[in-house]
N, C-alpha and C positions, 0 to 999 in steps of 0.2 A: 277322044274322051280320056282316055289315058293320059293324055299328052297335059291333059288340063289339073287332070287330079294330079299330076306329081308336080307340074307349078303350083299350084294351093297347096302342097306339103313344104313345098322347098320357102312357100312366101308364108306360110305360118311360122317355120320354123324360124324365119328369119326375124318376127315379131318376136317371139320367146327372147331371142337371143337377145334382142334390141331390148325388149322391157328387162331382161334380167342385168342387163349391161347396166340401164338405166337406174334401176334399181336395189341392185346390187345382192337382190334375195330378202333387202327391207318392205316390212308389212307397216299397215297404218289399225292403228284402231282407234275409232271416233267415240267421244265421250263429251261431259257439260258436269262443268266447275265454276261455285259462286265463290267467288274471295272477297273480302271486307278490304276496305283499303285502310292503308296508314293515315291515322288520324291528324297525325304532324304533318307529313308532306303531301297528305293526297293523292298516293302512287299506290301501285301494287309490288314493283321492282322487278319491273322486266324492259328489255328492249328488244326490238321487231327489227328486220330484216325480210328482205323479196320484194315481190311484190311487181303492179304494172310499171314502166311498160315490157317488160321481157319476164320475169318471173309469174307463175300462175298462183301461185302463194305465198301468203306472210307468215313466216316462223318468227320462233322465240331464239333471240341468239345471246341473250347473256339472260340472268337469273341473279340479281343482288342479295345477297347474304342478309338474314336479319330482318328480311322485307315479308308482308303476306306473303307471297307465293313463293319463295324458298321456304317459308314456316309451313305453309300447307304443304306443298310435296307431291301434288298434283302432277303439274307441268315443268317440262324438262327442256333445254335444248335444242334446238331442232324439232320441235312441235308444232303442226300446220294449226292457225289460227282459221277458225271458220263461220264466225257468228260473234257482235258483241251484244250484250243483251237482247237475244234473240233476234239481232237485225244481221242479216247475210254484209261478209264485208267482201265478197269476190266483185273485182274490178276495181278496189276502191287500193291507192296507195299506201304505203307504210303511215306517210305523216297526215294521212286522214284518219288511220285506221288508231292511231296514239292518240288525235284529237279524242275520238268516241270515248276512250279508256278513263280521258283525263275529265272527261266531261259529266260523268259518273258520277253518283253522287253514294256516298259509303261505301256502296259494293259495285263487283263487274260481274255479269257471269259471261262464262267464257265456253263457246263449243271450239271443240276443236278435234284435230287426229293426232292420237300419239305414234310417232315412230318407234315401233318396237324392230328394236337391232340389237345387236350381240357387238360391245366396242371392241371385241378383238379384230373385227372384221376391220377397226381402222388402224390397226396396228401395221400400217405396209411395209416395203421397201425403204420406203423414204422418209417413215417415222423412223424407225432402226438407223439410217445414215446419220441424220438430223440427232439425236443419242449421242451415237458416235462422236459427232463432230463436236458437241457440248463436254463431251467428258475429254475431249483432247484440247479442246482450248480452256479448259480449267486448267489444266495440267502445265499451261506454256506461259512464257512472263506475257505483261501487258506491251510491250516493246513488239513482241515475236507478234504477237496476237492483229497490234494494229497495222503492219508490215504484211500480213498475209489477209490482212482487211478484214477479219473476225472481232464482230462485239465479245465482250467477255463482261462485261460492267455488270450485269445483274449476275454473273458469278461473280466475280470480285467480290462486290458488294455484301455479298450472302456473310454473317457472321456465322451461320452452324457451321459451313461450309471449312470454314478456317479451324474449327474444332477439332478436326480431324487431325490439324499437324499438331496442337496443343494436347492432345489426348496419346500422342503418339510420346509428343516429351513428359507428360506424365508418366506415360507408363515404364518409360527407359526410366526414370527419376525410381519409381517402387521397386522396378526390378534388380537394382542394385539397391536396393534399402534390403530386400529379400536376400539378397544375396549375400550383404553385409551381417544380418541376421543371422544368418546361417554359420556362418563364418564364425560368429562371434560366440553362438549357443555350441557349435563342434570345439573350440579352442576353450573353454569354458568348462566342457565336461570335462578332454584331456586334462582339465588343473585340476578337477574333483579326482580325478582317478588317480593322481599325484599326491594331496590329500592323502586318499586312502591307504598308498603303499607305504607313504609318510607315516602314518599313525601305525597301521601294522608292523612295521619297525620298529618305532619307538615301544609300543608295548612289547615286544619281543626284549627288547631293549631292558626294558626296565624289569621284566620277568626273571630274567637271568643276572639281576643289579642285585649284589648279596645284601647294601646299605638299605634299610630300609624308608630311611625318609629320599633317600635319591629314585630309591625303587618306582614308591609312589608318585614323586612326581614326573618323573618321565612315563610313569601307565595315564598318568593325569592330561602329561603332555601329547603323547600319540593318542588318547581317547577324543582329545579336540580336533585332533585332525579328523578322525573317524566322523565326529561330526560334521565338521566343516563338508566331509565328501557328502553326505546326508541330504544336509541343507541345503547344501549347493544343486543337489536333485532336484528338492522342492523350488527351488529358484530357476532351475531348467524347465521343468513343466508350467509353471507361468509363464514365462517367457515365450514359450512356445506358442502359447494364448495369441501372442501379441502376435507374432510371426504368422500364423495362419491368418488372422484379420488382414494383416498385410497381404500375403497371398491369394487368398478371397478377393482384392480390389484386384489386384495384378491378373488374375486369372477369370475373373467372371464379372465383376462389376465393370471395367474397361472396354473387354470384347465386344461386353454386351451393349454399351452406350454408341463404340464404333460402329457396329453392325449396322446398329439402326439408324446413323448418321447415315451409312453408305448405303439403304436403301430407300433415306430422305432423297441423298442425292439420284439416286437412281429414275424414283418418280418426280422429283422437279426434272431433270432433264427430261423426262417423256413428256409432262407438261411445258415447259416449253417446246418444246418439237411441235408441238398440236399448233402453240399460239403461232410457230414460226410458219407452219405450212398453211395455214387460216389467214394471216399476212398474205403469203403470197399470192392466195388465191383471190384475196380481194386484190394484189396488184396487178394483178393479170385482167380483173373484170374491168380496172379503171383502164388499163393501156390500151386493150381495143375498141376500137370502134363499135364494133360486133355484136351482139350476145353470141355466147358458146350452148354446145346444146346440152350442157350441164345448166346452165341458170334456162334456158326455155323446155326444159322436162323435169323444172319443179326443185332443184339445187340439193339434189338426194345426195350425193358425195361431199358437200358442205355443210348439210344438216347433219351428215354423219360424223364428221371432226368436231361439230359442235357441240355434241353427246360426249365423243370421248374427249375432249375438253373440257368438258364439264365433270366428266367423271375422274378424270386425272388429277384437279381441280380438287376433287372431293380430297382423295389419296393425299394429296400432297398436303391439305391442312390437318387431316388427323395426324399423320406422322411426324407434322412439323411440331404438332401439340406434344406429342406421345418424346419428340428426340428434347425439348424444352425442358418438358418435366425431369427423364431419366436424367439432363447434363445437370438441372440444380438437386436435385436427389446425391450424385457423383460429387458434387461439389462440396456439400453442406458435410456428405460423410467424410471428403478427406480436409477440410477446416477441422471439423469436432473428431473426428477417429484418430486422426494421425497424430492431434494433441495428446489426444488422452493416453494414448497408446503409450509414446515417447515420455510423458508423467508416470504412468505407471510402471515401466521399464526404469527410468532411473529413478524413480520411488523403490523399489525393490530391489534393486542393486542397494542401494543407499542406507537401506534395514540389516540387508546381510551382511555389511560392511561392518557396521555398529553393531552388528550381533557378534560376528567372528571378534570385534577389539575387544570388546566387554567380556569375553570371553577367555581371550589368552591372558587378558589381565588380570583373571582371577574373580572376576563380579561374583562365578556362581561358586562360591567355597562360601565357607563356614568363616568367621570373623575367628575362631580359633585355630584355624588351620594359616601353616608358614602361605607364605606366597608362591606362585609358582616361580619365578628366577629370583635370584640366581639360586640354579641347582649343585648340591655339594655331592660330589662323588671320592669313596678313597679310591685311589691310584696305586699301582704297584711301583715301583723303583725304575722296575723294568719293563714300564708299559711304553713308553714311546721310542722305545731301543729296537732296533729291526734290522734284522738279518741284513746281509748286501744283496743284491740282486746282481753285481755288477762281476762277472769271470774275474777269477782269480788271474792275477799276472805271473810270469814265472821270470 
């Protein structure tokens, strides 16, 4: 008796193992869903998979966009089909089981079992290589690529894809505009500060000038400059304006459109890895002769990639929508920003310019006051006379 109880432990357990292998820890939950069909085409926008003679059910393996039952939200993937208007379709094949759908008149209802799974679980081995393998033949010319027998065409092809190196020569293009900026706002102040010891001289100058119409206008004269160091400040802090908008695209509007280009690419490549492992599995079902005991226990590891295909699927067009919008966003600001910028910059050089002329020239005097040049000073006899500097000889 013993003998027999620890066989019925060791042969239960071996069921467990079998159904969990089989099944991979995925549950079903059954449910009934009426969809209206599309009045244009007369479909619901689904296609079926399984089925006799090897398969014991018909799932859902794609879901078209824009169709009733991607608009409902019901049915997913890898969903066991199990009833079409309340008629059982076990036993019956896939392209009987489309006849019934198509032969519907407005509506289907639909029983069926949802595969409740968690898609990390299809995230294996071999979707990870398959990643891999996609980000490295992006990476390689199309020569290398065809040489080592790797498609690369729907990378190639990808236009966001190529953003990434045009984003990269933008942002080298801003960060020397930054940089030039900077340059030019530090060289800039140094001549205001030039200015200013300029003018503080000058009126030193003229303080200590006994003539007094030369007096004045050398206090006249160094007071312009005092200006000019002044204005040229308020010419600095606009400027500056400009420089930070620049900075801002350089620093935070670029990163951020990269970013999320390279986590476009990240989820297209796991969505193709799905499509590429989904291929092979149907080319495995055509090469042998056989069924495997993946397709005669129900294709629970195929329904599963068809979920996270579908869910990858999902990823890969909001993001593709979300990287779209940010690149014409990025775009429109550096057509309109970088204008306006570069206008208002030599706009305001170009005031201060015409401010300092109008200025030395005397614009802001009295119509009864001399001009400022030429300035008359007396001289002594003995002002330009200067000691030697050079050793006496003997």
């Amino acid at each position: 008796m013993y003998r027999y109880i620890v066989s019925l432990n060791i042969y239960s357990t071996m069921i467990i193992s079998f159904q969990y292998s089989v099944f991979r820890g995925m549950k079903v939950t059954s449910g009934i869903v009426t969809i209206n069909k599309d009045p244009k085409t007369n479909r619901i926008g689904i296609t079926i998979g399984g089925g006799p003679p090897y398969c014991p059910c018909i799932y859902i393996t794609q879901i078209f966009e824009n169709f009733p039952t991607a608009l409902n939200g019901t049915l997913e993937c890898g969903d066991e089909l199990l009833a079409i208007n309340d008629e059982n379709i076990s036993g019956r094949d896939k392209m009987q089981v489309a006849y019934m759908i198509a032969s519907s008149v407005d509506q289907v209802t639909l029983k069926y079992n949802k595969l409740e799974v968690d898609v990390e679980q299809g995230k294996t081995m071999d979707i990870l290589v398959k990643k891999i393998k996609h980000r490295i033949v992006e990476g390689i010319s199309a020569t290398t690529a065809d040489y080592l027998g790797m498609s690369r065409a729907i990378l190639v092809n990808d236009s966001l894809a190529k953003r990434l190196q045009q984003l990269d020569d933008l942002e080298q293009t801003y960060r020397c505009l930054v940089d030039h900026t900077e340059c030019v706002l530090n060289a800039f102040y140094a001549l205001t500060q030039c200015y200013k010891e300029f003018g503080d001289s000058f009126v030193e100058i003229g303080v200590r000038e006994p003539q007094p119409r030369a007096s004045m206008s050398l206090m006249r004269f160094g007071e312009y400059h005092r200006r000019m160091e002044r204005q040229g400040q308020t010419l600095i802090d606009v400027l500056k304006l400009s420089s930070r908008s620049f900075d801002t695209y350089l620093k935070i509007a670029i990163p951020d459109t990269k970013q999320t280009i390279q986590k476009y690419a990240d989820v297209k490549f796991e969505y193709l890895s799905y499509c590429l492992k989904l291929k092979e599995l149907d080319d495995e079902e055509t090469s042998i002769d056989y069924p495997t005991r993946r397709i005669l226990t129900g294709n629970y590891e195929y329904r599963l990639l068809l979920r996270c295909q579908q869910s990858a699927r999902k990823r890969f067009i909001a993001i593709r929508e979300d990287v779209l919008t940010k690149i014409e966003l990025l775009e429109s600001k550096h057509v309109h920003d970088i204008v306006d910028q570069f206008q208002l910059i030599a706009s305001q050089i170009a005031s201060y310019n015409d401010e300092i002329r109008w200025m030395i020239l005397g614009g802001d005097n009295d119509t009864n006051e001399p001009p400022l040049f030429p300035i008359e000073m007396d001289l002594k006899c003995t002002a330009f006379e200067y000691d030697s500097v050079q050793p006496e000889v003997n």
